[in-house]
N, C-alpha and C positions, 0 to 999 in steps of 0.2 A: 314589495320588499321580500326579501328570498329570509327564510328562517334561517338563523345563526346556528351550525351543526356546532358549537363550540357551548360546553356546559362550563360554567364558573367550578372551580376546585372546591371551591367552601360550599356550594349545593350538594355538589355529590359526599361532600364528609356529615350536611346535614342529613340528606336520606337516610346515612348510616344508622339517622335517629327512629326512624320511621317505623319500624318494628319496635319498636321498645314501645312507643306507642300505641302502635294497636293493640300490643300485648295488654294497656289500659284501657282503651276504652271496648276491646272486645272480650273484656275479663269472662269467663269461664261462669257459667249457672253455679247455680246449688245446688242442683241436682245430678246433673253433666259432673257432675265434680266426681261425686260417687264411683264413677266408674275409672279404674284404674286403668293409664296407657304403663307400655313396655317395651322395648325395642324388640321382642320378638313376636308381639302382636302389631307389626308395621310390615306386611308383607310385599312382595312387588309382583302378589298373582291376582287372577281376576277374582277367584272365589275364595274364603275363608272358610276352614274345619273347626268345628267348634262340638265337642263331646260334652252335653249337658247333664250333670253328672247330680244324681237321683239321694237325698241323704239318706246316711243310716243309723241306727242305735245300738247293732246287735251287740250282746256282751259275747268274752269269748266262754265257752266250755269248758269241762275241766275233764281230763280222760282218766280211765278208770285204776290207773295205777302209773310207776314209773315206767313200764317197758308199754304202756298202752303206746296206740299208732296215733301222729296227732291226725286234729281236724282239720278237716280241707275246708279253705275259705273261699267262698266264690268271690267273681273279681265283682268290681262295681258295679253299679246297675248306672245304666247313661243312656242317653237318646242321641245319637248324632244327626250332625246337622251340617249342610254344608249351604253357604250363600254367597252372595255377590253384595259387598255392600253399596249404599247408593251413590250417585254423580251428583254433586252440586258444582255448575260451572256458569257462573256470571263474566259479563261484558259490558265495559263500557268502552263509548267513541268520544276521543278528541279532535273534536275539527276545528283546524286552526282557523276559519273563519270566522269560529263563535270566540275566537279570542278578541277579536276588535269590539266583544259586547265589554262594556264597563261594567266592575267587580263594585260590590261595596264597597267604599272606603277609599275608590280610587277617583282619580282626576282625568280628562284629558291626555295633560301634559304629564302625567308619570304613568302616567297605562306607555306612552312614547317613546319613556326610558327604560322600560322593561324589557329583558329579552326574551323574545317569542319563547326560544328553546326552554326558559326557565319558567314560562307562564305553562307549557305543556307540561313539564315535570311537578309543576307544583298541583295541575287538574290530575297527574296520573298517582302522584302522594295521594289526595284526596278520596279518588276513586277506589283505591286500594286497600285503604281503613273501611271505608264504606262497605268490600265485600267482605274483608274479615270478620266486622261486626254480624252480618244478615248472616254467614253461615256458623258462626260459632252459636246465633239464638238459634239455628234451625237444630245443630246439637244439644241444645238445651228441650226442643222442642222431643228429640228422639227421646231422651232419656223421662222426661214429663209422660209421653205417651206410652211408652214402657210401664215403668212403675204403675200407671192407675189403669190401664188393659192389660198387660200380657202382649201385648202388640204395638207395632210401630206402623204405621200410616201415613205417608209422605205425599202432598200435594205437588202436582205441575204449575207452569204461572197462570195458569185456567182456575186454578180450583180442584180438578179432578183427582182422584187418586192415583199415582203412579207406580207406588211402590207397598207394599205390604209385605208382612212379616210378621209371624203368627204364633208365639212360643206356646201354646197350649197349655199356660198357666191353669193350674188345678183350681176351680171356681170355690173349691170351702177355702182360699186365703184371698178372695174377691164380694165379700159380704154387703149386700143391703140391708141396713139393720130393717126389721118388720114395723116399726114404731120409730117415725122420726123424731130426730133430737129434740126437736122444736114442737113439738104435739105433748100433749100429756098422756102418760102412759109409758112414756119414753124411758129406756133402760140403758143410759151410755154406760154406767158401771161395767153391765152385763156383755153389750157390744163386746167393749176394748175387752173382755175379760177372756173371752172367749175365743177371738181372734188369736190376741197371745197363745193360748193353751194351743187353738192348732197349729202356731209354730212353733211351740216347744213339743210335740207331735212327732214333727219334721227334725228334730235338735236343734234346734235354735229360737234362744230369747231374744226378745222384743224387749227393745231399752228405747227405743225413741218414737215420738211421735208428730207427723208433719201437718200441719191443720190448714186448708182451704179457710176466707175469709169468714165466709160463712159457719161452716163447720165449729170454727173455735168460736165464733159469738153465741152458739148454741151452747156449747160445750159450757162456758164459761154460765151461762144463764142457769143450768140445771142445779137445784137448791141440794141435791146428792152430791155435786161435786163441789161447790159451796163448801160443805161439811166439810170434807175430808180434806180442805186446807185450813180449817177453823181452829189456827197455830193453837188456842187457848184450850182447844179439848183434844185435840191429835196433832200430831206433826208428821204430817203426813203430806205435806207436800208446799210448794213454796213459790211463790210466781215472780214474773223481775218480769222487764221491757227492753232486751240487752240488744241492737241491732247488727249485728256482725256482716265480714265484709262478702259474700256472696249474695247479698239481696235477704237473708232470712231473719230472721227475729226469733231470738232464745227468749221463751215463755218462762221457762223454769223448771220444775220438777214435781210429780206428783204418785202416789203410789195405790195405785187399782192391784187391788181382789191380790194374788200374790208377784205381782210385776212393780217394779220400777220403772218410770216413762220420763226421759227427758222431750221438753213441749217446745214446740218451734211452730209458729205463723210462717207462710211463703205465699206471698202475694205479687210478685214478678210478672209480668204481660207480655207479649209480642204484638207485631201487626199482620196479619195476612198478606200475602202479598197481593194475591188478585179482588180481593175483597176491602181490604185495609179496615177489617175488623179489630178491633183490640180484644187479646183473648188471653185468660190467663192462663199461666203453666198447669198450674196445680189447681183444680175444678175447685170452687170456692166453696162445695158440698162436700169434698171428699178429704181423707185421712189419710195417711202414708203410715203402714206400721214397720220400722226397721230395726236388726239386730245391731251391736256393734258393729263399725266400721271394719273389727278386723275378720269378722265372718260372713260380710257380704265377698262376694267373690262376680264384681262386676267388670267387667271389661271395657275399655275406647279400643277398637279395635280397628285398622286402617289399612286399605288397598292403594295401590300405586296409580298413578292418573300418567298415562304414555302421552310423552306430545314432542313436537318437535322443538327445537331451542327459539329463543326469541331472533327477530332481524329488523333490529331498529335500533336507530343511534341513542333513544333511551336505555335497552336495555339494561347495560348496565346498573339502573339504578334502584331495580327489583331483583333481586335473585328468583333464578326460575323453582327452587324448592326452599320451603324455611318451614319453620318448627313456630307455632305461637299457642302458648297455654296450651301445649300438647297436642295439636290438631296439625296436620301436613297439608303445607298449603303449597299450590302449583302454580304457579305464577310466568306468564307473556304475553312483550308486546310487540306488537308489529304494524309498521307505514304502509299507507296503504297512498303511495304517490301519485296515480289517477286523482282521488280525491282530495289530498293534501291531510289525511286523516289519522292518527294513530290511534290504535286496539288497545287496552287494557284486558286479561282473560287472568281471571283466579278463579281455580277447579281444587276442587277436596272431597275423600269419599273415606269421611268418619262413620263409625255405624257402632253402635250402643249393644253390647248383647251381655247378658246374665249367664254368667256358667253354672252359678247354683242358682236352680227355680223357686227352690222352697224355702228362702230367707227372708224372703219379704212377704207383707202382706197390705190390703187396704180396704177400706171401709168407704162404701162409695156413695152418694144420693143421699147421707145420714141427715138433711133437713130439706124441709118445703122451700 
């Protein structure tokens, strides 16, 4: 039976749904979040310039009368950078002879009344969510390894390392405390205390705090920090269990040495691909210390992916470019008539980078 090149009109108005959905089920990280896209960090060259731009405090001068010469201000201090960001391009194959396998839920005699052409469109739907999802966690995965390195480290389907990226984050905003949480002797007052002070060093306060699973059961245990929510002698800080919709959990608020800290749990996981380990974003040892939202200055920044147009009578029912939760997705299919086989290929090359270094900070291995 020759496959029916003819799609139903109401299929193809359903597709139209198909992105809106993945737009759900491959919602954007907590952390991935942070980093701000913009139509002029969508470029269609191979490598991205990116001036990481050093902070400063200086006050101005005052000159020595009214006809004094003014002060010359030197320009910013920056490191430039220029890179390639990375390729993620998955494939999958529809071979119309895996269509005569029976689906969950079907029969026989209504697998019979289906039409091929529409049983292929609804495996290329499928497949299509499925890459959305695997590369928007693997952006999740960028900005996770970012924030708690200084670096981003992308694995091949092996395991291996393929990509690296190295921002040579300054190590006094990357701290071991000496005295873990979870040991006596243990000083988290002093930790976060101190951390704060070197980004206010840098100019910039620290108002928020991200906690590994670990990290906050220590945190929560130490009888100093006990105190200082002990509403009846200080009010000095205040806890809730609020789960909001990116995967994290608003702890509440609490006020160390002279900083204000809003507290959040992130316990989020992925799976390896070649190992199919479950690993979590955010090291269940480690802290994230971050300024306000409006003085991180993170970027999604995005390269173009060249390919040729699709040539298969599905096409139409993927757009070969779309936009989803801010990520440029490249999408084509193409028959492979020898075989009786249609290609699914969705390519994306998002890449996570920090224009200011010195706004964040983290506290890393803080318990046994």
């Amino acid at each position: 039976m020759p496959i029916q090149n003819a799609i139903p009109s109401e299929f193809k108005k359903t597709m139209l749904e198909v992105y809106k959905q993945d737009a759900k089920q491959a919602k954007i990280g907590f952390l991935s979040n942070l980093f701000e896209t913009r139509p002029e960090w969508n470029v269609d060259t191979e490598k991205v310039s990116l001036d990481i731009v050093k902070s400063s405090k200086k006050i101005a001068p005052v000159v020595t009368g009214l006809g004094g010469s003014a002060v010359e201000v030197a320009s910013s201090i920056f490191e430039g950078m220029e890179v390639a960001a990375p390729v993620y391009k998955l494939k999958n194959t529809v071979d119309i002879f895996n269509l005569l396998q029976r689906e969950p839920g079907e029969t026989e005699w209504s697998n019979a009344r289906v039409s091929w052409a529409v049983k292929v469109a609804n495996k290329i739907r499928d497949k299509k969510s499925d890459h959305t999802s695997m590369i928007t966690r693997s952006l999740e995965k960028q900005a996770a390894e970012l924030l708690q390195n200084g670096t981003i480290t992308l694995t091949d389907e092996n395991g291996n390392d393929a990509y690296t990226l190295n921002f040579q984050k300054d190590k006094k905003q990357m701290v071991t405390p000496t005295e873990k949480w979870d040991a006596s002797g243990a000083s988290i007052e002093k930790d976060i205390s101190a951390l704060a002070e070197e980004l206010s060093e840098q100019g910039f306060t620290a108002t928020t705090l991200i906690f590994g699973s670990d990290a906050w059961s220590a945190f929560m245990k130490d009888d100093k920090i006990k105190e200082l929510v002990f509403r009846d002698k200080f009010d000095m800080g205040a806890f809730t269990n609020e789960r909001r919709n990116k995967g994290e959990v608003y702890k509440g608020r609490i006020t160390i040495g002279d900083f204000d800290f809003y507290l959040y749990t992130y316990n989020a996981s992925y799976e390896e691909f070649a190992s199919k380990n479950k690993v979590r974003y955010l090291d269940r040892k480690n802290v994230l210390m971050l300024p306000d939202e409006a003085d991180m200055d993170f970027r999604l920044v995005q390269t173009v992916y060249p390919q040729l147009g699709s040539k298969s009578r599905f096409a139409n029912l993927v757009p070969e470019e779309a936009v989803i939760n801010n990520i440029r997705f490249y999408n084509k299919i193409w028959d492979n008539e020898e075989t009786d086989a249609t290609y699914l290929q969705t390519a994306a090359r998002p890449l996570c980078l920090p224009a200011s270094l010195d706004c964040w900070g983290v506290l890393k291995n803080v318990c046994n």
